[in-house]
KELUM-611216 format. One line per field, with one value per residue: residue in three letters; z, x, y of N, C-alpha, C, O in turn. Coordinates in Angstrom, 3 decimals. Each point is the difference from the previous one (the first is absolute). Example, Ala and Ser with C-alpha at 12.3 -4.5 7.8 and 13.67 -1.06 7.14 Angstrom:
// KELUM-611216
resn [ALA, SER];
n.pz [7.800, -1.385];
n.px [13.190, -1.386];
n.py [-5.690, 1.069];
ca.pz [0.000, 0.060];
ca.px [-0.890, 0.820];
ca.py [1.190, 1.190];
c.pz [0.000, 0.730];
c.px [0.900, -0.770];
c.py [1.200, 1.090];
o.pz [0.665, 0.169];
o.px [1.036, 0.509];
o.py [-0.019, 1.108];
END
This chain:
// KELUM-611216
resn [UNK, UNK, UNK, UNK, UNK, UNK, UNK, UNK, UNK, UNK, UNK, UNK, UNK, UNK, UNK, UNK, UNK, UNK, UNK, UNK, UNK, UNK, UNK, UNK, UNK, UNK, UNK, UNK, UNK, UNK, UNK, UNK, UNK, UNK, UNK, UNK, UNK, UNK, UNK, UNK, UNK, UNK, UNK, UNK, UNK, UNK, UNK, UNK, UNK, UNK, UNK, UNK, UNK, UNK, UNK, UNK, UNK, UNK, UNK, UNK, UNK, UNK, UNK, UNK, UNK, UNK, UNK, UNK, UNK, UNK, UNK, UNK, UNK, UNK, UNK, UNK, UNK, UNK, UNK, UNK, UNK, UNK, UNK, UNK];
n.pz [27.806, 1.461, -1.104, 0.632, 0.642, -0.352, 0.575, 2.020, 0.145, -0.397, 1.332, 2.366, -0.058, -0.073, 1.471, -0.053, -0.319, 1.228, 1.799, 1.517, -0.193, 1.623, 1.938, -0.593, 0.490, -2.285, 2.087, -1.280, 1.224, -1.580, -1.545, 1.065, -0.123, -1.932, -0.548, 0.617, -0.810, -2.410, 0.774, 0.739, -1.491, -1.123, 0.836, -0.024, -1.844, -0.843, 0.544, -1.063, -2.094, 0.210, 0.304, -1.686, -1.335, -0.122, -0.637, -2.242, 0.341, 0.379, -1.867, -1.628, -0.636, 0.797, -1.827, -2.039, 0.409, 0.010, -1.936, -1.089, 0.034, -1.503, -2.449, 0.537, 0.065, -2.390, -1.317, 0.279, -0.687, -1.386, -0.754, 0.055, -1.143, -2.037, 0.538, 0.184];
n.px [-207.961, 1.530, -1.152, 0.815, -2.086, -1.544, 0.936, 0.182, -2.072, -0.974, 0.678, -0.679, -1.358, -0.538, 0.678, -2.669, -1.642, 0.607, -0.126, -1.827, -0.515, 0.892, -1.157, -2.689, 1.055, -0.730, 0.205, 2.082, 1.297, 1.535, 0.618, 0.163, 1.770, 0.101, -1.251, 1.352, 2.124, 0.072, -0.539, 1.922, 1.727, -1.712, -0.029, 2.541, 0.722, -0.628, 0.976, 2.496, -0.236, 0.231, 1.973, 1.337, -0.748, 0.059, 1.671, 1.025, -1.064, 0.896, 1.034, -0.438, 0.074, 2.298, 1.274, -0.457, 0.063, 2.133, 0.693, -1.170, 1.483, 1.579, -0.242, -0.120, 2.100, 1.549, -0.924, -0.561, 1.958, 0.579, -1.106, 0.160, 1.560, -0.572, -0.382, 1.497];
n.py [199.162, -0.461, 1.825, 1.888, -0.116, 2.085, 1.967, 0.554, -0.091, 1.841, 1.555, 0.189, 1.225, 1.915, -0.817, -0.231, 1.531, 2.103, 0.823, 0.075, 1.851, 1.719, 0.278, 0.452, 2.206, 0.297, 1.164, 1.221, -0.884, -0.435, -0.218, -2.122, -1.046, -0.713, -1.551, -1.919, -0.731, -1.667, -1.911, -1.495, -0.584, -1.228, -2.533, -0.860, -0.954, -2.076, -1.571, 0.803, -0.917, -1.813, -1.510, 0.103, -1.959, -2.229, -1.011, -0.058, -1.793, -1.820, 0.276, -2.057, -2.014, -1.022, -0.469, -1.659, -2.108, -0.871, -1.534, -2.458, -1.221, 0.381, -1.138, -1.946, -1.090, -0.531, -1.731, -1.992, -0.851, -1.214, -1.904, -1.817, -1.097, -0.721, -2.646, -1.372];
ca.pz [-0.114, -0.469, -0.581, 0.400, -0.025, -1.251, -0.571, 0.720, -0.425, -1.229, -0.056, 0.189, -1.296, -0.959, 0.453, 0.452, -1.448, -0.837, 0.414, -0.451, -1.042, -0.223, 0.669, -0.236, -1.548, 0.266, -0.202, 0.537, 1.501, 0.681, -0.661, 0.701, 1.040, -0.914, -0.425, 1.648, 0.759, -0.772, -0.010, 1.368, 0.577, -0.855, 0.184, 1.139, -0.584, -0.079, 1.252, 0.454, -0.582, 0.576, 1.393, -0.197, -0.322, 1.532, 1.529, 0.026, -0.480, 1.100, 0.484, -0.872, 1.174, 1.260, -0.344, -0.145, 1.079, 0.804, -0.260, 0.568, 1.476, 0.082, -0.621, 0.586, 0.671, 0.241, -0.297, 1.702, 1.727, -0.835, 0.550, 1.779, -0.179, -0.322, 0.826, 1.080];
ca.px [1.428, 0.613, 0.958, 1.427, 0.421, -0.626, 1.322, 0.853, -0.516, 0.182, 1.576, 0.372, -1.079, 0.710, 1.277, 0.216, -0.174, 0.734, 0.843, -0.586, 0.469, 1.271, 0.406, 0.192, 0.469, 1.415, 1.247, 1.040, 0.334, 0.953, -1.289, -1.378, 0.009, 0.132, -1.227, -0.762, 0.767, -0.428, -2.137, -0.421, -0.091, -1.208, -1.160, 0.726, 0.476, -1.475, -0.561, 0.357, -0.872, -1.479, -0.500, 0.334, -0.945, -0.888, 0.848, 0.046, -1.626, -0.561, 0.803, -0.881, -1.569, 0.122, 0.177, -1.445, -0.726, 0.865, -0.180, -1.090, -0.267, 0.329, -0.596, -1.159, 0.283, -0.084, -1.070, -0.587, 0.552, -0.394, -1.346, 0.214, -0.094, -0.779, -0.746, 1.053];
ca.py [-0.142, 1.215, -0.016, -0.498, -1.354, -0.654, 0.258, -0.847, -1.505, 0.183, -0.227, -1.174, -1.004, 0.018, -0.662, -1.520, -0.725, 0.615, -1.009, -1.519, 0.756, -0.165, -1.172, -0.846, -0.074, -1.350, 0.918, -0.662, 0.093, 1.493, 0.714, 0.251, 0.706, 1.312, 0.583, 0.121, 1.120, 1.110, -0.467, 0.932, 1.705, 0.327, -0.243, 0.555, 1.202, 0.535, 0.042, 0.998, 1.354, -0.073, 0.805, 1.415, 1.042, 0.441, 1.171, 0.960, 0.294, 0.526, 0.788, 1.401, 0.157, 0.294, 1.126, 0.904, -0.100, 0.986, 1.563, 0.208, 0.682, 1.028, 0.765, 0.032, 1.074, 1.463, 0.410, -0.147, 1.116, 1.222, 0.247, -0.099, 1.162, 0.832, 0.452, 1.019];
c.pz [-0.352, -1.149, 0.546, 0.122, -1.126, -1.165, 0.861, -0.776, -1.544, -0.216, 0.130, -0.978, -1.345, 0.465, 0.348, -1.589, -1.089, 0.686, -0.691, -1.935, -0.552, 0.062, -0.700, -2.023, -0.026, -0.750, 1.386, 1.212, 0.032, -1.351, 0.473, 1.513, -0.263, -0.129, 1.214, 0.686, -0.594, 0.469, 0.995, 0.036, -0.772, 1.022, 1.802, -0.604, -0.146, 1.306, 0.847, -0.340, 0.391, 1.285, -0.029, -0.509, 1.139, 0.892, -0.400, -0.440, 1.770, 1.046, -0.451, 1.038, 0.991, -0.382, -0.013, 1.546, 0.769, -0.660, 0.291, 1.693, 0.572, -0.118, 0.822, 1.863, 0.341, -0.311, 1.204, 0.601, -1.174, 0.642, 1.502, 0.149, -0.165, 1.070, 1.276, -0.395];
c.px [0.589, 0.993, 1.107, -0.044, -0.147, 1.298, 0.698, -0.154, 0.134, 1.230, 0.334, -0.270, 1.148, 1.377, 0.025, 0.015, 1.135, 1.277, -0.005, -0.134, 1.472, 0.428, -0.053, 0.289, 1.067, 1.212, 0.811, -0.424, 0.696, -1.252, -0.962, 0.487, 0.614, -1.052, -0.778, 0.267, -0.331, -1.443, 0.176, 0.438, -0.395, -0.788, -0.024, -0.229, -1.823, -0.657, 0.361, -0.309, -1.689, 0.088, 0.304, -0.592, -1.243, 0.313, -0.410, -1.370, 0.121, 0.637, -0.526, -1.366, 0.137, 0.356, -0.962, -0.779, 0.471, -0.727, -1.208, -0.302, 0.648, -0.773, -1.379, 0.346, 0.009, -1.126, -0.446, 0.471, -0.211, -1.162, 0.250, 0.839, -0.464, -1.389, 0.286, 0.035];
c.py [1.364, 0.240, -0.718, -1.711, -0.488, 0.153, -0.742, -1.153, -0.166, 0.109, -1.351, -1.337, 0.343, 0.091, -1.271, -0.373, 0.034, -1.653, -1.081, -0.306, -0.348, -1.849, -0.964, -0.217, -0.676, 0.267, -0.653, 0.370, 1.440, 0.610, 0.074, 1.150, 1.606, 0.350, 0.405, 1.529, 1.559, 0.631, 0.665, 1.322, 0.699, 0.574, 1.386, 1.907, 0.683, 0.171, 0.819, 0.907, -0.099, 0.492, 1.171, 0.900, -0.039, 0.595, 1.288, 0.506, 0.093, 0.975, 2.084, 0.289, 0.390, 1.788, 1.245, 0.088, 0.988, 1.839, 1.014, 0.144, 0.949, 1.448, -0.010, 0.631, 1.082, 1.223, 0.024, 1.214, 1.277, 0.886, 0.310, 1.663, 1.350, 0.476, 0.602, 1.381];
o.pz [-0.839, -0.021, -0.088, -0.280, -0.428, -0.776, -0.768, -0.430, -0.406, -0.868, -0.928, -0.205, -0.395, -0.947, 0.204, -0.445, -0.899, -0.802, -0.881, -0.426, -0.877, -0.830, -0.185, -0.751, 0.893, -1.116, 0.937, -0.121, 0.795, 0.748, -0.191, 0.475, 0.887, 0.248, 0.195, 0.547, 0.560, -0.221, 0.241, 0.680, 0.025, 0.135, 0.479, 0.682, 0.333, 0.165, 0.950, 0.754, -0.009, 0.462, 0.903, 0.279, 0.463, 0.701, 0.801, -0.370, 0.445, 1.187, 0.434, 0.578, 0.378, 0.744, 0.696, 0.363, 0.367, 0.528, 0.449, 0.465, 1.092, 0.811, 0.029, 0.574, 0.902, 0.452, 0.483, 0.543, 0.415, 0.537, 0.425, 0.564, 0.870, 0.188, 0.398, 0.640];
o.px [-0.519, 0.990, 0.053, 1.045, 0.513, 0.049, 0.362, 1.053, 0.558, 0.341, 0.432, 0.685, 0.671, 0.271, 1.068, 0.770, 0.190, 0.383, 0.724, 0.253, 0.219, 0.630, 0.973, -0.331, 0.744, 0.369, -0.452, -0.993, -0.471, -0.903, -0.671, -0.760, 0.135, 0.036, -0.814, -0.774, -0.140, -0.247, -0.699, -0.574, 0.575, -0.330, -0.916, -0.391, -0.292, -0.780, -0.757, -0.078, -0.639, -0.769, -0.553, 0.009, -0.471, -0.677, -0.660, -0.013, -0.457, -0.269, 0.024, -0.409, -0.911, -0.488, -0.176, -0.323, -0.773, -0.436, -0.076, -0.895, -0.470, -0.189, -0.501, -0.837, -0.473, 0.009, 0.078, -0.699, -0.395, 0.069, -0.017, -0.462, 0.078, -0.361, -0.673, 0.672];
o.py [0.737, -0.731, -1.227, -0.588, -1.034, -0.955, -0.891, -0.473, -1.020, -0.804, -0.684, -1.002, -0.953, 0.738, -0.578, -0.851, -0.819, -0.852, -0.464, -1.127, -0.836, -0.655, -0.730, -0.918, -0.406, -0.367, -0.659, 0.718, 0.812, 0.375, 1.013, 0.843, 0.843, 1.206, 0.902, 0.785, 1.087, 1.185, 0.985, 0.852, 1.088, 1.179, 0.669, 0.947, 1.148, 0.938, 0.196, 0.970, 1.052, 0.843, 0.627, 1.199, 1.038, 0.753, 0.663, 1.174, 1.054, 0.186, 1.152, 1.007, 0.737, 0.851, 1.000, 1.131, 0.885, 1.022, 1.143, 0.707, 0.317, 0.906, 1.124, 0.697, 0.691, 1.146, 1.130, 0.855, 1.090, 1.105, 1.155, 0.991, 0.868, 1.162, 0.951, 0.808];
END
């Protein structure tokens, strides 16, 4: 299983519980759906920072990668160079 489904699923699991949770406490109807709305953009607000901070872990990698092959370029025609 891959990470990503294995966090896809684990999210999902805890927004079904965290619900089910809210749902079935025994609070008014406009309070329960206050807490619902509150749970979700917790839950909206964490999950935007997760993908952001992954975006940007992989955004660091495509980076470094870039740099590293540059640097291994120009080193190349360096040489190529030099033997000419």
């Amino acid at each position: 299983m891959s990470k990503k489904t294995l966090i896809f699923g684990i999210l999902a699991a805890a927004a079904v519980g965290a619900l089910a949770g809210i749902l079935l406490a025994p609070d008014k109807g406009s309070k329960t759906r206050k807490k619902i709305l509150k749970k979700s953009k917790e839950k909206a607000d964490g999950l935007k920072n997760s993908l952001s901070d992954f975006t940007d872990s992989i955004a660091n990698k495509f980076s470094k990668a870039a740099d590293d092959a540059s640097q291994k370029f120009n080193k190349a025609k360096s040489t190529a160079e030099q033997g000419t």
